[in-house]
Structure formats: structure tokens, C-alpha cells
C-alpha positions as CSV (number, residue, x, y, z in Angstrom):
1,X,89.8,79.9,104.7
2,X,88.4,81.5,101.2
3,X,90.6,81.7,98.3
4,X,91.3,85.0,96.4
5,X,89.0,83.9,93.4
6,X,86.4,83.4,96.6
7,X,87.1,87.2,98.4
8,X,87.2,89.0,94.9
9,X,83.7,89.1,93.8
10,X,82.9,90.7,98.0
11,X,86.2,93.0,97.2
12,X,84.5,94.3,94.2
13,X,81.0,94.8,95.5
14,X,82.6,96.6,98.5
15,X,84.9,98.8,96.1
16,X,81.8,99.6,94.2
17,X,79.7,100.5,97.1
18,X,82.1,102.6,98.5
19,X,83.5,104.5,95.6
20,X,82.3,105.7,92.6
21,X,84.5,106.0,89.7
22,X,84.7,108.5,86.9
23,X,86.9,108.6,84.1
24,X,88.5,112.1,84.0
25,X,88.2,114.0,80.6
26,X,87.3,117.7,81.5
27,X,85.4,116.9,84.4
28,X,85.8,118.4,88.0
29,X,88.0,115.6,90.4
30,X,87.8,116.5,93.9
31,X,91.0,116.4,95.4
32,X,89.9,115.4,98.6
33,X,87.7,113.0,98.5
34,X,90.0,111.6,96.2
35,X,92.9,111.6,98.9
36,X,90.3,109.9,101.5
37,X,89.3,107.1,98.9
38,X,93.2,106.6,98.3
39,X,93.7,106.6,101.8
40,X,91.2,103.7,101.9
41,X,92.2,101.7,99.2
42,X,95.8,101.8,100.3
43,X,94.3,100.9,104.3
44,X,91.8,98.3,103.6
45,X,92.2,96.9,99.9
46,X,95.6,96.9,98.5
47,X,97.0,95.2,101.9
48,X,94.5,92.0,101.4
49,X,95.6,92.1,97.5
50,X,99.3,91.7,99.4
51,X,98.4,89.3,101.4
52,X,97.6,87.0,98.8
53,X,100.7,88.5,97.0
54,X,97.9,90.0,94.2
55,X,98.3,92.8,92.4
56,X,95.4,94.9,91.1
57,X,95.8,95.1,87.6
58,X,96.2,98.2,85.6
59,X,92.7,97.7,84.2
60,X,91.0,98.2,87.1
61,X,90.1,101.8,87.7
62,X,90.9,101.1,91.2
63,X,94.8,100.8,90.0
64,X,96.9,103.0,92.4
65,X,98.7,103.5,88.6
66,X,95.5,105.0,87.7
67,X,94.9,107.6,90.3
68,X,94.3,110.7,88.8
69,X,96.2,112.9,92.0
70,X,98.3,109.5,92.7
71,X,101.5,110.6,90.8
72,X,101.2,113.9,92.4
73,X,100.5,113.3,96.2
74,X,104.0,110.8,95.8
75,X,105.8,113.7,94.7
76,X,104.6,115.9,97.9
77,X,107.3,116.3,100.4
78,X,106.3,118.1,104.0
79,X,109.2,118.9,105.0
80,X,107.5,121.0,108.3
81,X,104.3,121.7,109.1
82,X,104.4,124.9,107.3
83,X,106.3,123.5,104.4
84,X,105.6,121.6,101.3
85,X,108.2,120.9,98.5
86,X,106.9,119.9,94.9
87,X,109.4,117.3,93.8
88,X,108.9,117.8,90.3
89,X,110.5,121.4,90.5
90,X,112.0,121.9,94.1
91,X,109.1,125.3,95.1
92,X,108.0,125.5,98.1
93,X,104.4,126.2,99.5
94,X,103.0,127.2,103.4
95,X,100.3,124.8,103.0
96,X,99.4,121.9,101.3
97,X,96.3,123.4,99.1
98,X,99.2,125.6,97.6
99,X,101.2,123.1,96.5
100,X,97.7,121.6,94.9
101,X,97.1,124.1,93.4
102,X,100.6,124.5,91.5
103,X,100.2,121.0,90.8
104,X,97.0,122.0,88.8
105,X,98.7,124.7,86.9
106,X,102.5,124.1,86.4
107,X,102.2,120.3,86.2
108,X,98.8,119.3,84.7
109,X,100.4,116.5,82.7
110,X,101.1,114.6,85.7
111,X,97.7,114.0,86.2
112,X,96.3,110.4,85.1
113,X,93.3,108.6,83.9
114,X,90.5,108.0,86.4
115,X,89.1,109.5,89.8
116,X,88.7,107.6,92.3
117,X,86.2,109.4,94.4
């Protein structure tokens, strides 16, 4: 069996080929290609950090801690399938682009550093 210093260079080559990463100043993140990449990471890549009880460090721009819409999509609550509920604030939205997009303009500082898409 290969150690974790063995697996990491084939985990980082794979992160690579499968995501591009941009560090978010003023640019345009897509929020869901962002939410399919997170899906992936949190599927296929943080689960074999866990199973060597790693941790990916906040350097890496792969960091869940990093996630640009991270922060944001913990903080979404369907409570039906017409109903979405910001946790920052408690208002509700039909569908879950709404609630996006009052993420984008009533809580923009709970964005973070880097997308991951």
C-alpha cells in the first residue's frame, strides 16, 4: 500500500488536470462550476485526505477554507423544494439562484479568496 507522501504528487496532478484555479480579485467566478468542482473535491479528494487523517492545508488553493462560494453554500438552508433560507439574515428565496444572487449583493464580504473552477 502507498504512503500519503507516495499518493500526493498523483493527487496533485489529478487536482490540476481537473480544475483550474484562479485567484478572485474583480474577476467573474462561476457559481456553478464552482459548486460541481466542490462537489468533487468533497466526493473524491478530501475523503482520501481523511483517510489518512490529512488535512489539506490552508495554502493550498484547493482549501475547502478557501472556497470563494464555500462560506456561502454552508449557510444555504432548503427548507422545501421551493424554499431557501440565507442563514446570515433569515430571507427567504423560491429558488436557489435567488438566494445567489442576494448572496452577491447583501453579503459580498462572505465571499473568499480563490475559485475553484
Amino acid at each position: 500500500m502507498k504512503t500519503l507522501n507516495q499518493m500526493m504528487p498523483f493527487t496533485i496532478i489529478m487536482l490540476y488536470r481537473l480544475i483550474s484555479v484562479s485567484m478572485v480579485t474583480s474577476s467573474f467566478c462561476p457559481r456553478l462550476e464552482s459548486k460541481l468542482v466542490r462537489r468533487l473535491l468533497n466526493k473524491e479528494i478530501i475523503p482520501f485526505y481523511q483517510q489518512f487523517n490529512a488535512v489539506i492545508p490552508h495554502s493550498c488553493p484547493f482549501s475547502p477554507s478557501r472556497d470563494i462560494y464555500g462560506y456561502q453554500e454552508e449557510n444555504k438552508f432548503e427548507e422545501s423544494a421551493t424554499k431557501w433560507v440565507c442563514d446570515f439574515c433569515g430571507k427567504s428565496f423560491y429558488e436557489e439562484r435567488f438566494l445567489d444572487q442576494h448572496f452577491d449583493n447583501r453579503h459580498p464580504e462572505t465571499k473568499r479568496e480563490v475559485c475553484v473552477t
